[in-house]
PAVO-270014 format. One record per residue (C-alpha): residue in one letter; x, y, z. Coordinates in steps of 0.2 Angstrom, whole numbers, plus 2048, in hexadecimal, padded with zeros to 3 digits. Layout:
<recs>
<rec resn="A" X="X" Y="Y" Z="Z"/>
...
</recs>
This chain:
<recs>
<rec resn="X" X="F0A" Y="3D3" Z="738"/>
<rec resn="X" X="F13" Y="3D4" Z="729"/>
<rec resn="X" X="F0A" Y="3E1" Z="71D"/>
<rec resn="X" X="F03" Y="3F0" Z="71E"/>
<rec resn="X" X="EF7" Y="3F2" Z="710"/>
<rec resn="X" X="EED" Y="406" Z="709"/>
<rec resn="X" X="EE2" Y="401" Z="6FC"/>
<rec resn="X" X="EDA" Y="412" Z="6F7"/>
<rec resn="X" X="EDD" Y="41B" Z="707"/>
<rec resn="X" X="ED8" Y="42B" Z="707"/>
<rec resn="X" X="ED4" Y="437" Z="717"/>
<rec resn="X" X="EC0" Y="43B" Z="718"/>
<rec resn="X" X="EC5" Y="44E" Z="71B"/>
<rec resn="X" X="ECF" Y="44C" Z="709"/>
<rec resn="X" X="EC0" Y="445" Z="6FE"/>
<rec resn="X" X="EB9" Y="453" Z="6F6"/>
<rec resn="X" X="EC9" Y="45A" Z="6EF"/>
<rec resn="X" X="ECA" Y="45B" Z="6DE"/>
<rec resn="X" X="EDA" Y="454" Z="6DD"/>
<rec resn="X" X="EE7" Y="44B" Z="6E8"/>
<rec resn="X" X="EF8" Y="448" Z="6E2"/>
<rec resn="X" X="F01" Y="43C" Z="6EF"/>
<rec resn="X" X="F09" Y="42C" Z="6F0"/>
<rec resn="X" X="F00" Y="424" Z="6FE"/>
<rec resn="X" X="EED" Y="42B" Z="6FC"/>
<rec resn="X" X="EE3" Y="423" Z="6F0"/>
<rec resn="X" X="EF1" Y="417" Z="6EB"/>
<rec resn="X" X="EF4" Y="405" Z="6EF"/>
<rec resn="X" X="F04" Y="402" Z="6FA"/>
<rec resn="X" X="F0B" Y="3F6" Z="706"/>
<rec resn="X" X="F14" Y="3F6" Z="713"/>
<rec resn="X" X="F1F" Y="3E7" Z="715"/>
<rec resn="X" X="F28" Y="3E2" Z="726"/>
<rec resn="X" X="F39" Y="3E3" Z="726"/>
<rec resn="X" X="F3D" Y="3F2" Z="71A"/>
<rec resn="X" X="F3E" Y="404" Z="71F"/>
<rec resn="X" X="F33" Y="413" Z="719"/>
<rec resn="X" X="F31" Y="425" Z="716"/>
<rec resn="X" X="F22" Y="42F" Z="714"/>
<rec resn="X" X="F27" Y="441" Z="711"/>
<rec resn="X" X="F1A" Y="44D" Z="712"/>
<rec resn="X" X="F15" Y="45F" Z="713"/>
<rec resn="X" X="F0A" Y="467" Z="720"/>
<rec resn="X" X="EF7" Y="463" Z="71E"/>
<rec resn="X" X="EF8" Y="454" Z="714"/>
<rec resn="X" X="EF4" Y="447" Z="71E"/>
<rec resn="X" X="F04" Y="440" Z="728"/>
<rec resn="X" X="EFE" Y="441" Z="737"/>
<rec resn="X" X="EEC" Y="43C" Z="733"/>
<rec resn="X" X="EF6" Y="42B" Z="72B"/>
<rec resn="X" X="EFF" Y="426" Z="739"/>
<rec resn="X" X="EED" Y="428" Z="745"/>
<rec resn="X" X="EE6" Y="41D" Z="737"/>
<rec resn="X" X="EF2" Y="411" Z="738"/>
<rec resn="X" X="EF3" Y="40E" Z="74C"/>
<rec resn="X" X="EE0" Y="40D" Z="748"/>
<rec resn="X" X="ED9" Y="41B" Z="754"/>
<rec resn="X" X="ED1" Y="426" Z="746"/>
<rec resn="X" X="EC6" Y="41C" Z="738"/>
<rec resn="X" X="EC0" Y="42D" Z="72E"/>
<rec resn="X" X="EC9" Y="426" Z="71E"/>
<rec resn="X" X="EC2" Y="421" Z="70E"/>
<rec resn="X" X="ECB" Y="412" Z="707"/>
<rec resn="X" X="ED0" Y="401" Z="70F"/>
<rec resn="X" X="EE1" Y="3FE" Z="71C"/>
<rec resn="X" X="EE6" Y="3EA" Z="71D"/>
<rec resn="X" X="EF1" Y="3E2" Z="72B"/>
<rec resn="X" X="EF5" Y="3D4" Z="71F"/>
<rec resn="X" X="EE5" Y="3D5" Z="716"/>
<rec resn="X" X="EDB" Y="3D6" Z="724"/>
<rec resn="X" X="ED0" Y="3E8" Z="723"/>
<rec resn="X" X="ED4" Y="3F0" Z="736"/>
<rec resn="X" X="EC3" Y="3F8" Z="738"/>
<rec resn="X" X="EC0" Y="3E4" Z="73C"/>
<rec resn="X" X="ECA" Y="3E5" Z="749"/>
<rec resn="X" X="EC3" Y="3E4" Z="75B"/>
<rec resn="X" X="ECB" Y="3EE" Z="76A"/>
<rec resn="X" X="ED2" Y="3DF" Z="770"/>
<rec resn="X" X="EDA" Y="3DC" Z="761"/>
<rec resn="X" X="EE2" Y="3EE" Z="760"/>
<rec resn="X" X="EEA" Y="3EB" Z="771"/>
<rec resn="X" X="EF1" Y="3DC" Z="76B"/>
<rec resn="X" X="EF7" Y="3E5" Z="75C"/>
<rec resn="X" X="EFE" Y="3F4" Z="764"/>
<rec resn="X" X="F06" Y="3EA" Z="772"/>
<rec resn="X" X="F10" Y="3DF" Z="766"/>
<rec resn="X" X="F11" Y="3E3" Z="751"/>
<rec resn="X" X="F0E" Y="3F6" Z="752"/>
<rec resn="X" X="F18" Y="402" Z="75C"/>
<rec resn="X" X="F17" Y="416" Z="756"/>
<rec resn="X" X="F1D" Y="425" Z="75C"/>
<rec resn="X" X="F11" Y="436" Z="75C"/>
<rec resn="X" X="F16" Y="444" Z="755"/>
<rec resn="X" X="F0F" Y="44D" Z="764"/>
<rec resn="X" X="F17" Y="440" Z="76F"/>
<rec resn="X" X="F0A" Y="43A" Z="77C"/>
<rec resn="X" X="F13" Y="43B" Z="78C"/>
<rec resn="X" X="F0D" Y="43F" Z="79C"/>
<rec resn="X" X="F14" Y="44B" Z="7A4"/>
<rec resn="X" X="F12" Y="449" Z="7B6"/>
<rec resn="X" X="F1A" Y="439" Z="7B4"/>
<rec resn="X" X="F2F" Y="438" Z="7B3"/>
<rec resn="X" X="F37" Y="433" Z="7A4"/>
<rec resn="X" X="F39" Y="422" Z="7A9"/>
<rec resn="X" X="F29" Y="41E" Z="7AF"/>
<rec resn="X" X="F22" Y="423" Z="79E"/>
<rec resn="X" X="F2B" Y="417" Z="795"/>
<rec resn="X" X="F27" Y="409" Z="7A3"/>
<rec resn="X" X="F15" Y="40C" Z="79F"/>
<rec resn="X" X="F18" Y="404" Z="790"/>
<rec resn="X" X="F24" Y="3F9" Z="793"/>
<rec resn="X" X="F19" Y="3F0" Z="7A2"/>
<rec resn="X" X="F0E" Y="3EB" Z="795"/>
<rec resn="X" X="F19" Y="3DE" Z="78C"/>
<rec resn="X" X="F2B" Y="3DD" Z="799"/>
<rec resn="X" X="F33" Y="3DE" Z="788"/>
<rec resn="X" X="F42" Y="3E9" Z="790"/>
<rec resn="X" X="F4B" Y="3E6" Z="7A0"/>
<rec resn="X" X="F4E" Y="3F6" Z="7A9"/>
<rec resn="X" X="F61" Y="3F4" Z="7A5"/>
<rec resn="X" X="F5E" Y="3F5" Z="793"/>
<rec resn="X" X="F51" Y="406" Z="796"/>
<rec resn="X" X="F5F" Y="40E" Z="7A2"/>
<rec resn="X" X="F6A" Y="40B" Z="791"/>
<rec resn="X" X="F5F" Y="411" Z="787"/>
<rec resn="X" X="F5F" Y="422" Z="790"/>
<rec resn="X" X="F72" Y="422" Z="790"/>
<rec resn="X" X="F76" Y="41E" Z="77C"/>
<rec resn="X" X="F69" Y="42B" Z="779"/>
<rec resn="X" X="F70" Y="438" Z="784"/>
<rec resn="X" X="F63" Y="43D" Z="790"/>
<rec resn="X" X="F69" Y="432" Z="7A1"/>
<rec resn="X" X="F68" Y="43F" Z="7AD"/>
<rec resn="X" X="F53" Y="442" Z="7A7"/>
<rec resn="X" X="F4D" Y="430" Z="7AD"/>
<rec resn="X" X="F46" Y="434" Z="7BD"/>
<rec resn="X" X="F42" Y="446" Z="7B7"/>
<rec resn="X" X="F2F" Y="44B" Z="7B5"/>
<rec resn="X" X="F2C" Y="44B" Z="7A2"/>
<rec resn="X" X="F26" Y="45B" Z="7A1"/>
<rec resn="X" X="F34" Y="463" Z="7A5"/>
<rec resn="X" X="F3E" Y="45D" Z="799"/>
<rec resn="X" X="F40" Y="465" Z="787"/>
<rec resn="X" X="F36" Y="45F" Z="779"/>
<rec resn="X" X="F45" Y="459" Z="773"/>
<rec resn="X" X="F47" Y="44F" Z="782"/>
<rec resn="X" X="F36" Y="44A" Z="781"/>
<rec resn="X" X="F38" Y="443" Z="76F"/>
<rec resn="X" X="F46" Y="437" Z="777"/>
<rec resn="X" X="F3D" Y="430" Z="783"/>
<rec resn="X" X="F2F" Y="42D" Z="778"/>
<rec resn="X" X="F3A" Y="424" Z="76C"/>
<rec resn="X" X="F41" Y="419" Z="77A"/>
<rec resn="X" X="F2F" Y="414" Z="77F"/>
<rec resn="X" X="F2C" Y="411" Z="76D"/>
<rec resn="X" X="F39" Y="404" Z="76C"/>
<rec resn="X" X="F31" Y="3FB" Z="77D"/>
<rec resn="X" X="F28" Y="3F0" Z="775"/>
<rec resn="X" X="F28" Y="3E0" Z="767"/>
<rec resn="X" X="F24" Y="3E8" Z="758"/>
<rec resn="X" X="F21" Y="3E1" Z="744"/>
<rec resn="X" X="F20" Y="3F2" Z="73E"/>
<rec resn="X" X="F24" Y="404" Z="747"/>
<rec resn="X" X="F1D" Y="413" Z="742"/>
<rec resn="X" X="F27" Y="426" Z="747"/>
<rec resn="X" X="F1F" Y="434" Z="743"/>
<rec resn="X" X="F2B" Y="443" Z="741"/>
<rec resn="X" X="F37" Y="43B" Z="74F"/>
<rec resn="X" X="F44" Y="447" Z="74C"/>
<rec resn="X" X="F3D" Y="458" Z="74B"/>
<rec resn="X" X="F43" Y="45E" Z="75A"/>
<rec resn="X" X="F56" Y="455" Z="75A"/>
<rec resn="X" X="F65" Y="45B" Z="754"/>
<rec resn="X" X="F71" Y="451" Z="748"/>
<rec resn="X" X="F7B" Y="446" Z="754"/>
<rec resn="X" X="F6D" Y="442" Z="75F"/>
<rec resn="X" X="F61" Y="43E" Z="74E"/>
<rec resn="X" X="F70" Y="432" Z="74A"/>
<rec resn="X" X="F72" Y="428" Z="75C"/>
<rec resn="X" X="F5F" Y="427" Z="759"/>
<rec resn="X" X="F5F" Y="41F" Z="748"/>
<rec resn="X" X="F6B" Y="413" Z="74D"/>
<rec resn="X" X="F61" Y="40D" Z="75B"/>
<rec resn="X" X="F53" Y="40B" Z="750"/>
<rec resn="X" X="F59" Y="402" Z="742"/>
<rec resn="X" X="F64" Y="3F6" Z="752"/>
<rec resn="X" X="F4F" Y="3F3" Z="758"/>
<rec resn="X" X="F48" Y="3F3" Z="748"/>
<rec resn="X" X="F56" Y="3E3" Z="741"/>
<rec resn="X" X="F53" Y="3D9" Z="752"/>
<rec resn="X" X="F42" Y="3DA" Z="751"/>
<rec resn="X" X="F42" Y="3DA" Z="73D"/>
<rec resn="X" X="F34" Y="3E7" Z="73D"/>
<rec resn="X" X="F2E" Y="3F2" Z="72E"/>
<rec resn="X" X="F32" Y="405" Z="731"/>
<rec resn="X" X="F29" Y="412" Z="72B"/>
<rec resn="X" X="F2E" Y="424" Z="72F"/>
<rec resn="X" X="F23" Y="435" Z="72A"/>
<rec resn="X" X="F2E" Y="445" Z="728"/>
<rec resn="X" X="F29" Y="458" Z="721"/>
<rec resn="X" X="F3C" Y="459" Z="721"/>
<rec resn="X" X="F48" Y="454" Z="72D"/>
<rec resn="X" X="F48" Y="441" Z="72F"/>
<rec resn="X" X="F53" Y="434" Z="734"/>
<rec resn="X" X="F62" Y="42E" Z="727"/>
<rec resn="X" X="F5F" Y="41D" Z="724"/>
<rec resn="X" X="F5F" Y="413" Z="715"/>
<rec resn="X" X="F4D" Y="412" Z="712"/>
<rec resn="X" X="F46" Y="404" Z="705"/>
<rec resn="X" X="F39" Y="410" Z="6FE"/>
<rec resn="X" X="F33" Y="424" Z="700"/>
<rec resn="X" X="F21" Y="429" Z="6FD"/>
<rec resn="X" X="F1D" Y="43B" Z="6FB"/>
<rec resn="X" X="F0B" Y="43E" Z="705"/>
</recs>
C-alpha cells in the first residue's frame, strides 16, 4: 500500500453541524508511505473515531477512504486480514491488551501471525524500552504506562506500509517517549512505512512531513 486517500470524509455523528473547521474532515488528503504525520486534535473531534475508520472496523462516515484508490468499504474480511497482517499496523489509544495474558504473550499473539520478529529481537525490544523485568508479568498488573510499551512493541511486530499510533505517549515521561521514537522511526526506515501519529498534546518529537489540525 502506498496511499492513504480521505476524499470528503466526515463522521456520520458530525453531519448535521452547521460548521466544521478541520484539516482532515471534509477535505481531500493523502497519506503517502514513507513520510511521517501529525494529526493534532482536541477532545471530541474525531481522532479516535479516524483511526477506527482507518483500520476499517467502523464505517458510520460520510465521504470516501482509498487504499491506493480503491474504496475500503469494498474490502472483504479476507482482505482486511491481509491488510492488517502486512501494510497496516496501529496502536489504540485504549491499548487492547489482554490482561490475563503476560506481557510477552501479548505481543506473541501478534507476532505468530507473520514470524516477523525472532524472540531475540522481542526480548530486545523490552530491554531498549526499559520494561525487561515485565515480560513474563501478567499485563494487568502493570501500569498503563507499562501497558502503552508493550503495546507499542506489539505494534512494531509485524510488516507494515503504513503505522497508525494513536496518543502513544500519554502515559510516558520524556526519556522513555524519546527511546520510543527512536525505535519507531529505526522500524518505520527499514520497512519504509508512512507514519501517522494523533496527539491532544503530548506527542512524540519527530520530524514530521506534514501536521493536520483535526
Amino acid at each position: 500500500m502506498n496511499h492513504i486517500h480521505l476524499q470528503q470524509t466526515l463522521p456520520q455523528a458530525f453531519a448535521r453541524r452547521d460548521a466544521i473547521t478541520s484539516q482532515i474532515w471534509h477535505q481531500d488528503i493523502i497519506f503517502s508511505k514513507g513520510k511521517r504525520y501529525l494529526i493534532e486534535a482536541a477532545s471530541g473531534t474525531g481522532k479516535s473515531s479516524l483511526c477506527s475508520y482507518i483500520y476499517g472496523y467502523r464505517r458510520d462516515y460520510q465521504g470516501i477512504i482509498n487504499f491506493d484508490e480503491r474504496n475500503i468499504r469494498s474490502f472483504s474480511v479476507n482482505e482486511w486480514v491481509d491488510i492488517r497482517k502486512h501494510s497496516l499496523s496501529i496502536l489504540f489509544q485504549e491499548l487492547r491488551i489482554f490482561p490475563e495474558l503476560t506481557a510477552l504473550e501479548n505481543i506473541l499473539l501478534k507476532n505468530r501471525l507473520t514470524n516477523y520478529k525472532k524472540n531475540k529481537e522481542i526480548i530486545t525490544l523490552f530491554e531498549a524500552i526499559g520494561i525487561p523485568d515485565k515480560i513474563n508479568e501478567r499485563a494487568g498488573k502493570l501500569s498503563f504506562g507499562q501497558q502503552q510499551r508493550v503495546a507499542f512493541i506489539r505494534s512494531l511486530c509485524q510488516p507494515f506500509d503504513f503505522i497508525f499510533l494513536d496518543e502513544p505517549i500519554s502515559h510516558l515521561d520524556n526519556e522513555n517517549s524519546v527511546i520510543m521514537s527512536a525505535l519507531l522511526m529505526e522500524e518505520a526506515g527499514k520497512q519504509g512505512a508512512g507514519v501517522i501519529v494523533t496527539s491532544i498534546g503530548k506527542h512524540p518529537e519527530l520530524e514530521y512531513d506534514e501536521t493536520f489540525r483535526l
